[in-house]
N, C-alpha and C positions, 0 to 999 in steps of 0.2 A: 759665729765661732771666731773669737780674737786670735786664737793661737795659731801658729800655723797646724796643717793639716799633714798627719803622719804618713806615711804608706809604708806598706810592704811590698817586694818583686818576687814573685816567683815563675822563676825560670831567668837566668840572667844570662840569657844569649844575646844574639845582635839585638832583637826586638824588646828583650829586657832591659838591654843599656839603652835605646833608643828613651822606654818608659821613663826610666829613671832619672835620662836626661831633662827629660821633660816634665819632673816631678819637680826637680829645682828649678828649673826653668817659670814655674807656675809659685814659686815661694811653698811648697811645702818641703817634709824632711822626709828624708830614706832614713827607716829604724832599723828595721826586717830583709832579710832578702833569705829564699832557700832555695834550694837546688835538689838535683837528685841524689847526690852526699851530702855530709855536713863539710866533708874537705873541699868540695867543690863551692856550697855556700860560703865556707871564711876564706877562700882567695877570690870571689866576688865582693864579698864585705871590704875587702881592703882593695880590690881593683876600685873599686864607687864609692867608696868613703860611704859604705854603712855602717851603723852604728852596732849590732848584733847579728850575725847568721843564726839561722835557727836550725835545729834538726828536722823538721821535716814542714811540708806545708801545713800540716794540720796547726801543728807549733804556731807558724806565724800568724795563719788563723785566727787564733785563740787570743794572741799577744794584747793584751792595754794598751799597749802604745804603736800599735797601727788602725789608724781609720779607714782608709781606704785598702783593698788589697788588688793590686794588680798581675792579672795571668796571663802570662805570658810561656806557656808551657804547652805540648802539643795538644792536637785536638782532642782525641778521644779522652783528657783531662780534665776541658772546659767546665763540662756538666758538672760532674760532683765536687770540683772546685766551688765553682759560683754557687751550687748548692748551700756547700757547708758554711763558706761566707756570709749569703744572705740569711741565714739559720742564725750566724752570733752576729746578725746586725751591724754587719760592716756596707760600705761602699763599695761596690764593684766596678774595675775598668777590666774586662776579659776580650784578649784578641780575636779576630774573626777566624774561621767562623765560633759565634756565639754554643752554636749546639752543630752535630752531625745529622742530627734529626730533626723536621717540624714539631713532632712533638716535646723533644726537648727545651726547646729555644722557646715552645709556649709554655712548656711548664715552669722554665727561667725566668719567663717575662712575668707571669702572672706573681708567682713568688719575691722578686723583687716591687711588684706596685705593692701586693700587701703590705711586707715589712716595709714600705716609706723610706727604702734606701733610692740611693743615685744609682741607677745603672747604666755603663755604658758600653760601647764597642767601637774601636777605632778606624773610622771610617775619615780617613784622615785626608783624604784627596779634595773634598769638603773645604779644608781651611786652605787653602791657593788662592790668595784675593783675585786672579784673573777666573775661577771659577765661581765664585762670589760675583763677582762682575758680570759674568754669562748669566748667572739666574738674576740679578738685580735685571739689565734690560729687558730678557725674556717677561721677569713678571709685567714691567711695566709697559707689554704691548709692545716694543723695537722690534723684534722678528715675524710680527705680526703672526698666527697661524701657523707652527710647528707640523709641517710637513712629513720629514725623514729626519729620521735620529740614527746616526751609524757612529762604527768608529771599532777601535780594538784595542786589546791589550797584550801587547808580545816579549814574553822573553824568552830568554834564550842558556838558562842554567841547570835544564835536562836534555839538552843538543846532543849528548854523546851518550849509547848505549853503557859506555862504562859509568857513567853517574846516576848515581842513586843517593835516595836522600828517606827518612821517614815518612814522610808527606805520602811518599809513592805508595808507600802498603795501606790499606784503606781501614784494616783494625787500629791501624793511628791517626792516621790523617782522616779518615771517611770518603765514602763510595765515592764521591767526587774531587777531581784533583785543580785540575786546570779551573773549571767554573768555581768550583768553592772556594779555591785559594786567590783566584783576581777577575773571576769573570761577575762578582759579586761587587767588586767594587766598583767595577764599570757600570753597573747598574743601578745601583745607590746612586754613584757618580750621578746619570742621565736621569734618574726619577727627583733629586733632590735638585738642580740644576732646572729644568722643565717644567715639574709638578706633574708632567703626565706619568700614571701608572703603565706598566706591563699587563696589559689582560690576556693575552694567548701567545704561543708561541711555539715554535719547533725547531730543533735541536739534532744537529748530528755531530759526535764527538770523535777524535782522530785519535787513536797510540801507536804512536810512527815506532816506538822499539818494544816489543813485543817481549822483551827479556831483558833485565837489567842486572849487575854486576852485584853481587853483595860477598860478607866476610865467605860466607858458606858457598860460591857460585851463583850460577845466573840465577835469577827468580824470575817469574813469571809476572809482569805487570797488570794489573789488574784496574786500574784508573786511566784515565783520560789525558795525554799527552797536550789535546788543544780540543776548541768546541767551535763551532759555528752555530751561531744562534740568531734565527727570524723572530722579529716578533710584533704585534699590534697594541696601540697604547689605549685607557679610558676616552682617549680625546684625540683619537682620528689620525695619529701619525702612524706610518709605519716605523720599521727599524730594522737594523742588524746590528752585530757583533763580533770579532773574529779573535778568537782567545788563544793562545800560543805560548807553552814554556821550550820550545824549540824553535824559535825562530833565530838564528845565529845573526850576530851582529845585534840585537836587541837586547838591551838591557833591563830598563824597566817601563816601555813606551806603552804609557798610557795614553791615547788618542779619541775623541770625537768632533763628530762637526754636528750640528744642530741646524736644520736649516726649515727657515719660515720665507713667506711668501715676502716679507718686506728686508729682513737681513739673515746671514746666517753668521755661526758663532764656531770656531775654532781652538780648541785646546790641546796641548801635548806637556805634556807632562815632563817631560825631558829637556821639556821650554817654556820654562813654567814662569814667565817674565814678561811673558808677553799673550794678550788676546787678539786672535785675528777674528776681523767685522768682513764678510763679503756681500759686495752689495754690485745691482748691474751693473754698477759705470763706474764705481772703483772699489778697488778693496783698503781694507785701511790697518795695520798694528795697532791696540793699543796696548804703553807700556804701562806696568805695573809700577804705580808710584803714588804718593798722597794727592800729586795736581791732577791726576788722570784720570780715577776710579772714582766712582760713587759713593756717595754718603753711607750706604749702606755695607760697602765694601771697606772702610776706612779703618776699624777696628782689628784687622788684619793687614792692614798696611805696616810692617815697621819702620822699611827704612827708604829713602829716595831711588827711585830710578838707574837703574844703573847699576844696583850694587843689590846680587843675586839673595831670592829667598828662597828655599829649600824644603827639602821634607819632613828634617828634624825642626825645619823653624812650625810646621802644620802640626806635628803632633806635637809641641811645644802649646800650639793655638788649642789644640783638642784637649790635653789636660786642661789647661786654663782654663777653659770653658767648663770641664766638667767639676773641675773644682769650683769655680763660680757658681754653678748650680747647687751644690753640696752644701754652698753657705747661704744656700738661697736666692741667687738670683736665676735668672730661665734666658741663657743665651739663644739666640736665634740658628735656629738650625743644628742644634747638639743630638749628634749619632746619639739612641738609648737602646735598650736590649728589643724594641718592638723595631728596630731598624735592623739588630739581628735577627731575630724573628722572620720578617722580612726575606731576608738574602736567603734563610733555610729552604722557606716557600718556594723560593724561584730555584733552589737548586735541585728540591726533589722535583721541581715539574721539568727542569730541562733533564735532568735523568728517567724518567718517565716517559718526554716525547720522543728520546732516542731511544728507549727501548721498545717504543710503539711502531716508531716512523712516521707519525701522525702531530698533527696539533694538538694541542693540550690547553686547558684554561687555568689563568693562574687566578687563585682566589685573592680581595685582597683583606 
């Protein structure tokens, strides 16, 4: 394709403009964007310098002049979104999760390989070339034998029983909160980074506020606050995970250590500039720069050492990538809808072993 490549945004919140940034970012054009008004789509069209707001999503859907469409709009929308999209033959970039159900995310995935579009899901932790760098050694044998996979993900933006947000009610956001919304990424994270799968696992999940504030009074919480999750991998590690949207003082700390019998591999996500190597007799940083990191990691290098890359700069790398794919080429490591597929798997079985109290196998 010579031209550049069109999109549309629907839903133009923080994660919209995040999209959007990163659609120019990647050289294509924002035409479309809609919202849940039309008045709310044209003061997005003019906050993002798009070209047209459309009345509704179905509108931009349909539109000639969007190729790709990207949703960015709450969960229980995902499904018949990506639906209707892959139906008029468009490209799909849809946030996680993918579906609220295994079954949905497999009837998305299947749906999109027929029509021969791109699909993706932003799985954006993925482009941090010091995570790139932890799976380049790892593959080539450095940590020797992957032992214990741990680590967590904590925030801290349901701390207070007076906050509430849609996520929390599960006819919008789905049965799972805390795991669905980042305990999935941490998993991608460790399964893409390692190559070991998740095969069993168990799960007990926390709702530290039992009641949250809404226009109407308190409501009744019904989702998952934070999750602890055990689990065993195809290739003999064990693991854990400790998931938290209450953890105060936490922002968005995504953390693991990876640890094999010859080195292990440190990442924080809050420190995303740097890879710690621990090893017996010393431990060592390495910084994130073109002299430092692997050849394989280089593609994701932009700029020298020293001078910070970011979250917007990853999903800047994840568009890019999936438009690359779009025109045909096959980047290494591009989140697609069988990678949301994936995250669905793993959140019905950790909702299942907490509901059991037992171990659970996860299919893969």
């Amino acid at each position: 394709m010579t031209r550049p490549l069109r999109a549309g945004i629907i839903g133009p919140g923080f994660i919209g403009t995040v999209h959007a940034r990163a659609v120019l970012a990647a050289g294509g054009v924002l035409t479309r964007v809609a919202a849940s008004t039309f008045e709310q789509a044209a003061s997005a069209a003019e906050r993002l310098m798009i070209d047209h707001p459309a009345a509704s999503a179905e509108e931009l859907i349909s539109a000639p002049d969007v190729d790709v469409v990207h949703i960015c709009t709450p969960n229980f929308t995902h499904t018949p979104l990506a639906e209707l999209a892959i139906r008029a033959g468009k490209h799909v970039v849809c946030e996680k999760p993918l579906a609220t159900t295994p079954a949905d995310a497999r009837r998305l995935t299947a749906a999109a390989t027929q029509a021969r579009v791109l699909a993706t899901v932003p799985f954006v932790y993925r482009y941090y070339p010091t995570v790139r760098e932890a799976r380049a050694r790892i593959a080539r044998g450095e940590a020797g034998p992957l032992r214990v996979l741990h680590g967590s993900y904590l925030q801290d933006w349901l701390s207070g029983n007076e906050e509430n947000n849609w996520r929390v009610d599960p006819a919008l956001g789905g049965t799972s909160r805390a795991f669905g919304d980042i305990g999935v990424h941490w998993c991608d994270l460790m399964e893409f980074a390692t190559g070991h799968r998740i095969t069993r696992l168990t799960a007990k999940l926390v709702t530290a506020a039992k009641q949250r504030r809404s226009g109407d009074g308190p409501v009744p919480v019904l989702t998952e606050d934070g999750a602890i999750v055990l689990f065993e991998t195809d290739r003999g590690a064990s693991g854990s995970v400790v998931l938290s949207q209450i953890s105060l003082g936490r922002k968005n700390r995504l953390w693991f250590s990876f640890d094999g019998d010859a080195a292990s591999y440190v990442f924080d996500q809050e420190l995303p500039d740097s890879l710690w190597v621990g090893g017996r007799s010393e431990n060592r940083l390495v910084a994130r720069g073109p002299e430092t990191l692997s050849a394989e990691t280089q593609r994701y290098v932009l700029l020298p050492a020293g001078h910070p890359q970011g979250y917007q700069d990853c999903f800047n790398a994840f568009i890019r990538d999936s438009y690359a794919a779009i025109c045909g080429d096959r980047p290494d490591g591009l989140p697609t809808f069988a990678d949301g597929l994936r995250a669905a798997i793993l959140t019905a079985a950790v909702l299942e072993s907490a509901a059991s109290g037992s171990w659970v196998g996860v299919p893969n």
